[in-house]
TORDOVO-832372 format. One record per residue (C-alpha): x, y, z; residue number from 0. Coordinates in steps of 0.25 Angstrom, whole numbers, plus 2048, in hexadecimal, padded with zeros to 3 digits. Example, Ala and Ser with C-alpha at 12.3 -4.5 7.8 and 13.67 -1.06 7.14 Angstrom:
@c1->831	c2->7EE	c3->81F	seq->0
@c1->837	c2->7FC	c3->81D	seq->1
// end
This chain:
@c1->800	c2->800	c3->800	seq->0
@c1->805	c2->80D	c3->7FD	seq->1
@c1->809	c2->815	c3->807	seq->2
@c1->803	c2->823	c3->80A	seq->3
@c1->807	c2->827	c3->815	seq->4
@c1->80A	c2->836	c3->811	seq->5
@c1->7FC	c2->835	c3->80A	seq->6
@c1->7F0	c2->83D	c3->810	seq->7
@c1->7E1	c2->83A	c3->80A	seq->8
@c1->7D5	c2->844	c3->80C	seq->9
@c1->7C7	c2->83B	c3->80C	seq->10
@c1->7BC	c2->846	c3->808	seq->11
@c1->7AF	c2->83D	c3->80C	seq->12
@c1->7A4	c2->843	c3->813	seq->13
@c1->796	c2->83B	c3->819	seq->14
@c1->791	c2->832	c3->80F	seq->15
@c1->7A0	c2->82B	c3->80C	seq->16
@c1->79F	c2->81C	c3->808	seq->17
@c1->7A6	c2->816	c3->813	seq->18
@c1->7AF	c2->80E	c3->80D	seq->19
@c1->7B4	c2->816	c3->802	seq->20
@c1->7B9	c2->81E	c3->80F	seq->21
@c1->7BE	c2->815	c3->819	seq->22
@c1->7C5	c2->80C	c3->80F	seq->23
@c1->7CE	c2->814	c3->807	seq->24
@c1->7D1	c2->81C	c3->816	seq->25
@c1->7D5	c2->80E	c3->81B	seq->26
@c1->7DE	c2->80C	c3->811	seq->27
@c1->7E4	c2->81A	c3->80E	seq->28
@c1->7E6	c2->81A	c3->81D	seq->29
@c1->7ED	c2->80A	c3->81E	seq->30
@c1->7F6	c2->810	c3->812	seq->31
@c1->7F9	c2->81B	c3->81B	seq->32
@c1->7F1	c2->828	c3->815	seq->33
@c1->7ED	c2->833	c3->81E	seq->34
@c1->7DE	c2->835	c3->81A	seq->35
@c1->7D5	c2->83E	c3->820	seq->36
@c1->7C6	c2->83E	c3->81D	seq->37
@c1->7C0	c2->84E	c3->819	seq->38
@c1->7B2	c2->850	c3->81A	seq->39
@c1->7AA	c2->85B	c3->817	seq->40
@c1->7A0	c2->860	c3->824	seq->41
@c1->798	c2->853	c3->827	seq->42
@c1->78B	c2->850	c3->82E	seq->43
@c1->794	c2->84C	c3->83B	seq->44
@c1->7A0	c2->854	c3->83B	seq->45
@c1->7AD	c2->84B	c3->83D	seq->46
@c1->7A8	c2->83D	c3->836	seq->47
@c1->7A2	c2->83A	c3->827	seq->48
@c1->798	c2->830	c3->826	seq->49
@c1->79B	c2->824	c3->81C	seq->50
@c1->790	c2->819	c3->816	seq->51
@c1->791	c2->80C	c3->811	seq->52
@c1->789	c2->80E	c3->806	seq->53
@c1->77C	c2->813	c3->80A	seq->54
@c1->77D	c2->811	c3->818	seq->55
@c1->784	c2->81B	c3->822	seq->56
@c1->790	c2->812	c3->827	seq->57
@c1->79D	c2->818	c3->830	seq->58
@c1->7A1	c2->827	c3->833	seq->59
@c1->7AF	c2->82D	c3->82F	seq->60
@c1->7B6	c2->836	c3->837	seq->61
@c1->7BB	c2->842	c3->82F	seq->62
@c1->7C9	c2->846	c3->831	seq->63
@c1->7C9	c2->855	c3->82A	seq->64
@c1->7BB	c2->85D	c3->827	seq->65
@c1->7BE	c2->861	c3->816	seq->66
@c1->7BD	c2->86F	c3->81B	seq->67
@c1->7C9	c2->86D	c3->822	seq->68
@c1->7D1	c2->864	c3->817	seq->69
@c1->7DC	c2->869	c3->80D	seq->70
@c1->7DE	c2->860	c3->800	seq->71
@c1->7EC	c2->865	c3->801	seq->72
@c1->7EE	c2->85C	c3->80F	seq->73
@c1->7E9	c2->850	c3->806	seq->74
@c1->7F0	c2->846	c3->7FC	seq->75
@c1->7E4	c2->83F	c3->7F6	seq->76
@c1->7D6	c2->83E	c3->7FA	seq->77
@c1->7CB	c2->833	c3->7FB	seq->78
@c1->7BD	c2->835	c3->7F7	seq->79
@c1->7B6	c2->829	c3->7FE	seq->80
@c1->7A8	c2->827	c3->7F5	seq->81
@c1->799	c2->826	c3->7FB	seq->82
@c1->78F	c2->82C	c3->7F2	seq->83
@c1->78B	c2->837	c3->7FE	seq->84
@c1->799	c2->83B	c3->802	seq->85
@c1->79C	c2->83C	c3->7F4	seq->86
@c1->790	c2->845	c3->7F0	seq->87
@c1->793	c2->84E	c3->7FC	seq->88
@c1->7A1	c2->84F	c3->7FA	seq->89
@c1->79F	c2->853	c3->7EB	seq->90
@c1->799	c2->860	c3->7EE	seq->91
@c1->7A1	c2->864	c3->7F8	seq->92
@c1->7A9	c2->870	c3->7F2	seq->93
@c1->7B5	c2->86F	c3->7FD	seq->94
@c1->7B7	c2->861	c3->7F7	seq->95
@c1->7B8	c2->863	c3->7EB	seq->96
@c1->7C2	c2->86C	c3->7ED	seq->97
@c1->7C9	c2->863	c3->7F6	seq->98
@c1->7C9	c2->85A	c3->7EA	seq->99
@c1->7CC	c2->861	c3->7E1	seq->100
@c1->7D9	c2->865	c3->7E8	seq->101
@c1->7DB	c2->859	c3->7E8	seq->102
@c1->7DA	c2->856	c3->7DA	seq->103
@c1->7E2	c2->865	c3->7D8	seq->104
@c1->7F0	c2->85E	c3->7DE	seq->105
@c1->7EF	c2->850	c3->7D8	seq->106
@c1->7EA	c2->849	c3->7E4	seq->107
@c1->7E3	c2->83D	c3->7E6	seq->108
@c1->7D4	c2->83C	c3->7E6	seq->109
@c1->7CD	c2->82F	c3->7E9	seq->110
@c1->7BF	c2->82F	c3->7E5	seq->111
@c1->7B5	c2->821	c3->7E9	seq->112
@c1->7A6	c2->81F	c3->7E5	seq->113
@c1->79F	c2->82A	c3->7E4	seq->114
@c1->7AC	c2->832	c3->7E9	seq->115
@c1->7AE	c2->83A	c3->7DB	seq->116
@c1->7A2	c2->843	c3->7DD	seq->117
@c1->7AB	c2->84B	c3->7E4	seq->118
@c1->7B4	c2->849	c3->7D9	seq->119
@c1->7AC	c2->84E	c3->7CF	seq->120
@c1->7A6	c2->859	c3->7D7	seq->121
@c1->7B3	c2->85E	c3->7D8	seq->122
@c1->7B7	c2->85E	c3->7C9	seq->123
@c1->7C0	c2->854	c3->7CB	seq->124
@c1->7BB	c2->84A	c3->7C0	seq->125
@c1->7BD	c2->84E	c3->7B3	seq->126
@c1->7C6	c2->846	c3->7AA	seq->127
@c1->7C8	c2->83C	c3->7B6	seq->128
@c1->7C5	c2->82E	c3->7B7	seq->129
@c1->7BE	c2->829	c3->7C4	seq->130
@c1->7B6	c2->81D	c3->7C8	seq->131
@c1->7AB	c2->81E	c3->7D3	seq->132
@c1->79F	c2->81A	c3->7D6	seq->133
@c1->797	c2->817	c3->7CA	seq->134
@c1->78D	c2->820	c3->7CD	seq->135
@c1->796	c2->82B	c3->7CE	seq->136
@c1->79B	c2->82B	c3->7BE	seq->137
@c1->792	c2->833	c3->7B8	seq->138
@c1->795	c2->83F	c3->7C2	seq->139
@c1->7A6	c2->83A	c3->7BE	seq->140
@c1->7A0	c2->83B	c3->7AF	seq->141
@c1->79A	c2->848	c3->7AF	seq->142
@c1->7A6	c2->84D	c3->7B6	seq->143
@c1->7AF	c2->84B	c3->7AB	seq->144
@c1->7B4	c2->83E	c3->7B1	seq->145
@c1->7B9	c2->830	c3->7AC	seq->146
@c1->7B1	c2->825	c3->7B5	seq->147
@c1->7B4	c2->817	c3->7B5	seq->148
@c1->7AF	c2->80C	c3->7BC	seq->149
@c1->7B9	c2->806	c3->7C4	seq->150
@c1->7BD	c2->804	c3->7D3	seq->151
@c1->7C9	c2->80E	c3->7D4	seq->152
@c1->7CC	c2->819	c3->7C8	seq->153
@c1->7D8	c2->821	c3->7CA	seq->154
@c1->7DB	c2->82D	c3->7C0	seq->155
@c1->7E6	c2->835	c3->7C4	seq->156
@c1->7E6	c2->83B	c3->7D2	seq->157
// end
């Protein structure tokens, strides 16, 4: 496993996430040695986001950093974890967009799952890329000026 250590990983999620599109890629950034943080914008219970296993509410997150508070320049990657909620509310958010698109601005990394790209495409970010996501979520990747391909993991450039 690569080591990454010196690697610090900002996970924009808010209520809604799908839990284990969060937990399981913190579990192993963590185990590879990743310093990640999870930023959320204001919540219905400050301090914690709410995750579902599909339809149903599951587990609480603590949140590490409000997004108010978060600076993409602190971060080398971020994680987009999916759940058709989190990612309809994240989407709209202006301040993550911007965070994103900072992101995007330096080169660095942006992992996107499920219904993660909304926030993607919300952000401009799409255009003559190539993602995957949630079926569902193709026409929104289309419309943007997106490739989409149906496939477990798509990675085009940063």
């Amino acid at each position: 496993m690569t080591d990454l250590s010196q690697v610090r990983v900002a996970v924009l999620a808010t209520d809604g996430f799908e839990e284990a599109e969060l937990t399981e890629p913190v579990k192993a950034l963590q185990q590879a040695g990743a310093k990640v943080e999870i930023i959320a914008p204001q919540t219905e219970k400050p301090g914690q986001i709410q995750a579902f296993q599909h339809h149903d509410k599951s587990i609480t997150v603590k949140v590490d950093r409000p997004l108010d508070q978060a600076q993409p320049s602190d971060y080398d990657a971020v994680l987009l974890p999916g759940g058709a909620l989190n990612a309809d509310m994240l989407r709209v958010e202006p301040k993550v967009q911007s965070f994103l698109q900072q992101m995007q601005q330096t080169g660095k990394p942006l992992a996107a799952i499920c219904h993660a790209p909304w926030a993607l495409v919300s952000a401009n970010l799409v255009r003559g890329r190539t993602l995957t996501s949630y079926y569902t979520v193709q026409d929104d990747i289309r419309n943007a000026g997106g490739n989409w391909v149906d496939r477990e993991v798509m990675v085009d450039g940063n």
